[in-house]
C-alpha positions in Angstrom: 93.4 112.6 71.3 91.5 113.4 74.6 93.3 115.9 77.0 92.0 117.4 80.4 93.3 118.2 83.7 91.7 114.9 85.1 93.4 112.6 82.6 96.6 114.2 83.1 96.3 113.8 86.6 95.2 110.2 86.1 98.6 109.3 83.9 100.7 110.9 86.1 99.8 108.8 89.4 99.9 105.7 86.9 103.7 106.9 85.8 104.5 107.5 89.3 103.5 104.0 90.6 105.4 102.4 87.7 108.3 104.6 89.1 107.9 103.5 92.3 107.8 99.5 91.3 111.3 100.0 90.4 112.4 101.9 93.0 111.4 99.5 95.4 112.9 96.9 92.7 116.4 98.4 93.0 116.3 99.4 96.3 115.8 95.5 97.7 118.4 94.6 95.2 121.2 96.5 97.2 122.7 93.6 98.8 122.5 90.8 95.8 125.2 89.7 93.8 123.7 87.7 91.2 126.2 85.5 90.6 126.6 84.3 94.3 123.2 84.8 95.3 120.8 83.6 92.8 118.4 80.7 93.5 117.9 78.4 90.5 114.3 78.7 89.3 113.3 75.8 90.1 114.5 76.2 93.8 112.1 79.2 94.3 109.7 79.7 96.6 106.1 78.9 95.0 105.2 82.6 95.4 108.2 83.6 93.9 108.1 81.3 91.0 103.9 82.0 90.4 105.2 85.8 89.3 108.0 84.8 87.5 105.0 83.0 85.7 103.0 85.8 85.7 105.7 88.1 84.1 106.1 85.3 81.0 102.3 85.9 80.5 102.5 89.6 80.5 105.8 89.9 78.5 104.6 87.5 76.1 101.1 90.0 75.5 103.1 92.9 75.8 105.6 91.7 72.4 102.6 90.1 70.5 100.9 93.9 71.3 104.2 95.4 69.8 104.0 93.3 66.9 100.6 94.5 65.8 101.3 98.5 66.7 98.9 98.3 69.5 100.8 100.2 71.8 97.4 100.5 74.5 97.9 97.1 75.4 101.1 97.8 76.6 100.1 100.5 79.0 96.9 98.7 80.4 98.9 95.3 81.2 101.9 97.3 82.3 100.4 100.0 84.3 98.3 97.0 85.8 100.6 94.1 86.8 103.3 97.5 88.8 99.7 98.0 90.5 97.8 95.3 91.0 100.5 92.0 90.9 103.3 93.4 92.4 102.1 96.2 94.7 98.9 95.2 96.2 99.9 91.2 96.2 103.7 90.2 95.5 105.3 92.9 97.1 102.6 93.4 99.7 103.6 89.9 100.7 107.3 89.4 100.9 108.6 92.7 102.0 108.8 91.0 105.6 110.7 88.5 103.8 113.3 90.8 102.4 113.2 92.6 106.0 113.7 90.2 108.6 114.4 87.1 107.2 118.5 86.5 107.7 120.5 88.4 104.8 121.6 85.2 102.7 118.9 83.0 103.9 116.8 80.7 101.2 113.8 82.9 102.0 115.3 85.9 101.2 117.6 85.1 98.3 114.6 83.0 96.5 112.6 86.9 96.7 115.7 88.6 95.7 115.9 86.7 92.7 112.0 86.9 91.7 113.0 90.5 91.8 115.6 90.1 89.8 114.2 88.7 87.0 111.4 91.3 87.0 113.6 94.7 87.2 115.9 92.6 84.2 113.0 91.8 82.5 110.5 94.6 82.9 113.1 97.4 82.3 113.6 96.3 78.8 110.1 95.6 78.0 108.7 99.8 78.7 112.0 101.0 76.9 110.1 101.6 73.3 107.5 103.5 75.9 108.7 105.1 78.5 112.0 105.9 76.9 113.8 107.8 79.5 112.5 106.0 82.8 114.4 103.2 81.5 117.4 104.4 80.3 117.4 106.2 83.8 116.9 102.5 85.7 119.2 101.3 83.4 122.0 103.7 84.1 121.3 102.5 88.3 122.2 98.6 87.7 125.4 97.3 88.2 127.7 97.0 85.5 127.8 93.4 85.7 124.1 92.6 85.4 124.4 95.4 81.9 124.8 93.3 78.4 124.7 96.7 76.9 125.7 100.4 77.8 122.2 101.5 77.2 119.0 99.8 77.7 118.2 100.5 73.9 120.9 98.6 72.9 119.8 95.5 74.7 117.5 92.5 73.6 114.1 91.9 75.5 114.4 89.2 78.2 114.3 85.2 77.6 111.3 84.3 79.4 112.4 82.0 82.1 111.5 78.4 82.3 109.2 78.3 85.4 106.7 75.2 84.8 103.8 76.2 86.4 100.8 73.8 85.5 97.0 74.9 85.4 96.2 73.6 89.2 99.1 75.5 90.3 98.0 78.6 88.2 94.3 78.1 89.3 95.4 77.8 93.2 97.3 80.6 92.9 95.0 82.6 91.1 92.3 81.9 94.1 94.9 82.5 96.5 95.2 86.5 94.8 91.3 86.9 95.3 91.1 85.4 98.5 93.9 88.2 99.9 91.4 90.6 98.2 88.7 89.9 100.6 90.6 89.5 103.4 92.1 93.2 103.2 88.8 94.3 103.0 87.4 92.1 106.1 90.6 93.7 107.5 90.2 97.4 106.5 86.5 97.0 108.3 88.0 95.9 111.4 91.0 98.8 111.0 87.9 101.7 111.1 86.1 100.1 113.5 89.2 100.1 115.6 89.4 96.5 116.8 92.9 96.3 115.1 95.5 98.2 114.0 98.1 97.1 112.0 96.7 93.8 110.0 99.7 91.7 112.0 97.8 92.7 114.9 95.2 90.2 114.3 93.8 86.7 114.3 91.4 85.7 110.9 89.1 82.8 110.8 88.2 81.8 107.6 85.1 80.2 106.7 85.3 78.6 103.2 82.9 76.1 101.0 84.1 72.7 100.6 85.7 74.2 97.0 88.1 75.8 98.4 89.2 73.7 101.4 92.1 71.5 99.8 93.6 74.8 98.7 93.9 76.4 101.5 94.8 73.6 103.3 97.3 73.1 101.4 98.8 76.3 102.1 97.8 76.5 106.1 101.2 77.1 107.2 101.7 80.1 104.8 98.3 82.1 104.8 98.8 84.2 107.7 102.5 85.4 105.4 99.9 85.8 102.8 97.4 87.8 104.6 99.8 89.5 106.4 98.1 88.7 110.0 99.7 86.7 112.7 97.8 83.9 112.8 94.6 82.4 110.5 92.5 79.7 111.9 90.1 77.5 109.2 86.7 77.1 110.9 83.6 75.4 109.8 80.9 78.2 111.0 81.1 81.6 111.4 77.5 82.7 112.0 77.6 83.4 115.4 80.6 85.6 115.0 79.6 89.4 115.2 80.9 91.7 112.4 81.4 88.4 110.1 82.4 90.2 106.2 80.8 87.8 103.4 82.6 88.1 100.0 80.5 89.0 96.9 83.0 87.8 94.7 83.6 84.8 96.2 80.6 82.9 96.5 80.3 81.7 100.6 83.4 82.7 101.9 83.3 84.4 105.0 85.9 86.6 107.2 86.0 87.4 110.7 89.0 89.1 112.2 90.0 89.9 115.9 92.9 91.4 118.1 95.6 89.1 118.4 95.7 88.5 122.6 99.9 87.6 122.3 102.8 90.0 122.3 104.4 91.7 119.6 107.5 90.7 118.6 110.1 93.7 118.0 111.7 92.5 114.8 108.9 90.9 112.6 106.1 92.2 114.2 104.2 89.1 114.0 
């Protein structure tokens, strides 16, 4: 087995994201009573429902990886859905949700319960890994939500039945690259110092005909996506200065300014 300094260091900022998934898991979960507060599945939020689907697909690797010893798998997938699913996209996106939002609101409740299902779920899936971290979490969750005194006593999660068809998975998957791009047109505008917070700004979006119905379909809710106050669909941006192309992404195109309204003092937006 390979040791250094370097790979140390690298396992130990992957163990301490994973650490801090959950402790951002519990800590929005202060205020929920599962039995009261739950929102049926099927009365999610899309968002919240696409990683609900997106957990089934990782538990469902992570057991078939068990099953065949190849214990790797579990620390890629793992490591990567804390990182890249939940922190820089799920998380990212409805933490104004779970802030501002009124305390039982649909909204709200609908994230709460997304999060949930993952602390519920994930918790048992790393306990033949990461032995102690879940024990630890495990000892944190109410007594109620506990089928078992100790997480190693416990069966791995049911997935939950969230239907989720490939259009839906497709749009949504387009929807995660698209935020990609658009936190890196925004990071360019954030060092040249035309913004600073991303809710501080306006994005116009130039997208091939591919990609119009989707985002259509979703004007309302992009600029919750994005994280901007306000996203307009345009048909040219050429004559825009600064305009970031995607290379991932073949012809879309970003443009972001400084938002000219006021700032609201509770959401920001």
């Amino acid at each position: 087995i390979r040791i250094s300094n370097e790979i140390l260091k690298r396992l130990t900022e992957s163990y301490r994201k994973i650490r801090n998934t959950f402790r951002y898991l519990l800590g929005n979960l202060h205020d929920f009573d599962y039995e009261k507060d739950r929102v049926p599945v099927d009365e999610m939020l899309e968002l919240d429902r696409y990683i609900v689907y997106r957990f089934n697909v990782l538990r469902d690797k992570i057991l078939t990886a068990y099953e065949n010893y190849e214990f790797h798998v579990f620390y890629h997938s793992f490591s990567n859905f804390c990182i890249v699913e939940l922190s820089a996209f799920y998380l990212d996106i409805i933490k104004d949700r779970l802030y501002t939002y009124p305390a039982k609101s649909l909204g709200r409740r609908s994230g709460q319960t997304a999060l949930h299902i993952l602390l519920m779920g994930m918790v048992r899936l790393m306990a033949p890994i990461l032995s102690f971290t879940s024990e630890e979490i495990w000892s944190y969750l109410p007594r109620e939500w506990k089928d078992e005194e100790s997480v190693h006593l416990s069966q791995f999660a049911e997935p939950e039945d969230v239907s989720f068809d490939d259009t839906l998975v497709e749009k949504w998957g387009f929807l995660v690259d698209l935020k990609g791009e658009v936190s890196k047109a925004l990071e360019i505008s954030r060092r040249e110092k035309v913004i600073g917070h991303s809710l501080d700004s306006i994005v116009k979006l130039d997208l091939p005909d591919k990609f119009q119905d989707i985002v259509k379909s979703f004007a309302e809710e992009l600029r919750y996506i994005f994280i901007v106050s306000e996203v307009e669909l345009v048909d040219n941006l050429s004559t825009e200065e600064n305009v970031y192309e995607s290379d991932s992404l073949a012809g879309v195109k970003v443009f972001s300014k400084m938002h000219p309204g006021n700032k609201c003092e509770r959401c920001w937006h």
